[in-house]
Steps between C-alpha positions, in 0.01 A plus 500: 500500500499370883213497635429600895250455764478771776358411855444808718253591715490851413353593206686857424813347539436192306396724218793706490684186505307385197569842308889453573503184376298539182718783427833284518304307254373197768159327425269501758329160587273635808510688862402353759461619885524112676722267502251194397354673194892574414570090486198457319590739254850299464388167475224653171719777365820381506705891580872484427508685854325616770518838703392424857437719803573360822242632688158419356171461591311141574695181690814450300761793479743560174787342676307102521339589190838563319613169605237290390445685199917422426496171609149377353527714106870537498447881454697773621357733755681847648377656790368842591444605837580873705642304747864406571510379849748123541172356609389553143827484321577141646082351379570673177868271450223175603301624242789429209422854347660603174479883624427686792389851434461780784188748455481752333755414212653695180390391159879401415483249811203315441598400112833429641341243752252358273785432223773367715185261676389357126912489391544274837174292450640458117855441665366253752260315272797418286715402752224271620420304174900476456534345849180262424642405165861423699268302766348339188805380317678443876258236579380356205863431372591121425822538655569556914495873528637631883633830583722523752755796726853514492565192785282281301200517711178424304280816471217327205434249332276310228279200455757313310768596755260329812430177235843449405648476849163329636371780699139536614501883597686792413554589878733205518775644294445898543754603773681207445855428344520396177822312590272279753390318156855406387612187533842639592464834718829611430504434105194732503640772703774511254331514221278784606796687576667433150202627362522815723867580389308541124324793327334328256217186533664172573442146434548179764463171536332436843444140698220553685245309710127508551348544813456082551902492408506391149789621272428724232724683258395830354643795255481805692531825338483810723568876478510808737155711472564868473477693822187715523580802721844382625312190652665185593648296212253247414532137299324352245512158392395205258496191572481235198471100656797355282479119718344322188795637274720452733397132466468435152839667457625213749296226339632660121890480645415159696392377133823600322683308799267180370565586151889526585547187713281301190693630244793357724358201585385443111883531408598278769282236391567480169868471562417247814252315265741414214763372767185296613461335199861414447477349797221248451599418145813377661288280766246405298852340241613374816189383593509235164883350554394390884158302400699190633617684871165596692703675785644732210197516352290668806766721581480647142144482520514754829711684301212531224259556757718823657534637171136480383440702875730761336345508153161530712710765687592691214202509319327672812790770450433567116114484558552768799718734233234411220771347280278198473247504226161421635334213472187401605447101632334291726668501850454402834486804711574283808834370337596818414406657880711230631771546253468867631483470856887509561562763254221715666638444889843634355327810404305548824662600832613226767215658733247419234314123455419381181204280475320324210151377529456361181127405504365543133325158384621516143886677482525469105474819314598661172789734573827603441718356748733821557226733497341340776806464687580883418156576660529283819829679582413816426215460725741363763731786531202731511332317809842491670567924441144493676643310848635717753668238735421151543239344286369232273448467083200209413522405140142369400328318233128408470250407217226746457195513275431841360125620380352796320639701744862430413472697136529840718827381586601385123467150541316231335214271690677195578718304748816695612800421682583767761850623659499662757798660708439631853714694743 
């Protein structure tokens, strides 16, 4: 049963009032002839609605009252008055009245008021926790929420949206043009208008950049809001940052490149490897019959020392396909670096220096010789994807002691040789 309070300052009428309204079956929660005891009264009593004359007696009139009483409890209030004058009429529509009700009334007309007011409170409340719990999900959602009007012009937007393109305030994208964040104008304008010419929600890949110009690539996935009162049309879209898949897809098909030049390489080398071998048997038989002719003899003896370049050759081309079975030996890294050095400027631009600064006190350590060369080049091609333009690669080796400290990183307490490659 609503209940009602009813402010008027005179008492016949306020009773017949309260006689109507227990009638149509309305609890009572007080009269009152003043405006401040009628607040009070709503702050303690907590009336589904509230019947308020305009003119009343003490400082405050029904028409302020109404207001703060609306504004402050969130309760409804309709308005009785005998007068109809603009004057009144226009303080009444300040007032945000859910009725306005001219003196004296039928019975049929004041239920009818005091229904329709609770129906639209009810109405409004709803409306009001559905647009909070949009607001809610709006900004609170991991992915870049906007909403923007039929030419693309940016009418809201979220937290995440601001973050992802590096934006401080929300002012500095509403009004603006989502194409301004493209990193081609015209490839966003068309793809706003291929999403026009559809019904349904659409998918897109965008290339977009933040607001201190760094690339980003996102999955956008936008649909048309339905018009509310044959409005203007009005877009909403998601924005899902897609750069770090975007880059593991390239690293993943970069990989199968690697994989497919090894497997070729692998294949290469065995066949080159077994002509190799052919051919130093045959020196190393020529080699014996010419012990008497040393002019033969260091000729053949170059030859032997070109073909052991190629078996070093090929075995760098099996360990790089991982045909070669590992196995682990004492090495000299600084050989092997060497060794490396004109394999490794091959594989580096012409604009990019290769230096070794080969340093470490003690170069002997346990490894398998491919492995580490595997490593070092891998490293290599990753420093020179990382220089834009000119630039310089320092290959470096130093002997370092490592303490408690070092178990955090998995290794033991000891003496350690370090490699280290620097772009």
């Amino acid at each position: 049963m609503p209940k009602i309070v009813i402010c008027e300052d005179e008492n016949i009428v306020a009773l017949d009032i309260r006689r109507h309204l227990e009638r149509f079956g309305y609890e009572i929660s007080g009269i009152y002839d003043n405006a401040e005891d009628a607040i009070s009264a709503c702050a303690t009593r907590a009336p589904d609605l509230v019947l308020m004359d305009i003119q009343l007696s003490g400082a405050m009139d029904g028409l302020e009252a109404s207001t703060i009483i609306f504004q402050k409890f969130n309760i409804p209030v309709i308005m009785l008055t005998a007068y109809a004058d603009d004057i009144t009429l226009s303080r009444a529509k300040d007032g945000l009245p859910f009725g306005y009700i001219l003196k004296p009334f039928e019975d049929r007309e004041l239920k009818t008021a005091i229904e329709i007011a609770l129906f639209r409170h009810e109405m409004d409340e709803k409306l009001r926790k559905s647009e909070a719990r949009y607001r809610s999900l709006f900004e609170q959602a991991p992915t870049a929420n906007f909403t923007a009007d039929e030419k693309g012009t940016i009418t809201d937007c979220n937290t995440t949206f601001l973050k992802m393109l590096a934006i401080t305030e929300k002012e500095q994208v509403i009004g603006q043009s989502l194409f301004v964040w493209f990193v081609n104008t015209e490839t966003g304008n068309r793809l706003w208008q291929s999403f026009l010419n559809h019904t349904d929600s659409v998918s897109q890949d965008w290339e977009l950049k933040k607001a201190h110009g760094e690339k980003i690539y996102v999955l956008a996935t936008l649909s048309v809001l339905p018009k509310i009162n044959g409005g203007a049309v009005e877009i909403q879209g998601y924005l899902l940052d897609n750069t770090e898949r975007r880059d593991l897809e390239n690293q993943l098909r970069q990989a199968q490149k690697m994989e497919a030049v090894g497997r070729l390489a692998g294949g290469i080398a065995h066949d080159f490897n077994n002509i190799i071998t052919a051919i130093m048997g045959y020196a190393n038989l020529l080699r014996e019959d010419i012990q008497d002719n040393p002019d033969l003899k260091e000729e053949v003896d170059g030859i032997l020392s070109a073909t052991q370049r190629a078996v070093n050759l090929t075995r760098q081309l099996l360990s790089f396909s991982r045909k070669q079975a590992v196995e682990a030996k004492v090495v000299n890294v600084h050989e092997i670096l060497k060794d490396l050095e004109k394999m490794i400027q091959r594989l580096v631009n012409e604009n990019i220096k290769v230096t070794m600064a080969l340093n470490a006190a003690n170069p002997f350590i346990s490894i398998d010789p491919g492995q580490l060369e595997q490593t070092i080049v891998n490293l290599v091609v990753n420093a020179r994807d990382a220089i834009k333009g000119n630039g310089s690669i320092i290959i470096q080796t130093k002997s370092v002691i490592c303490d408690n400290s070092c178990h955090q990183h998995g290794l033991k307490q000891g003496k350690w040789l370090q490699i280290i490659v620097r772009d």
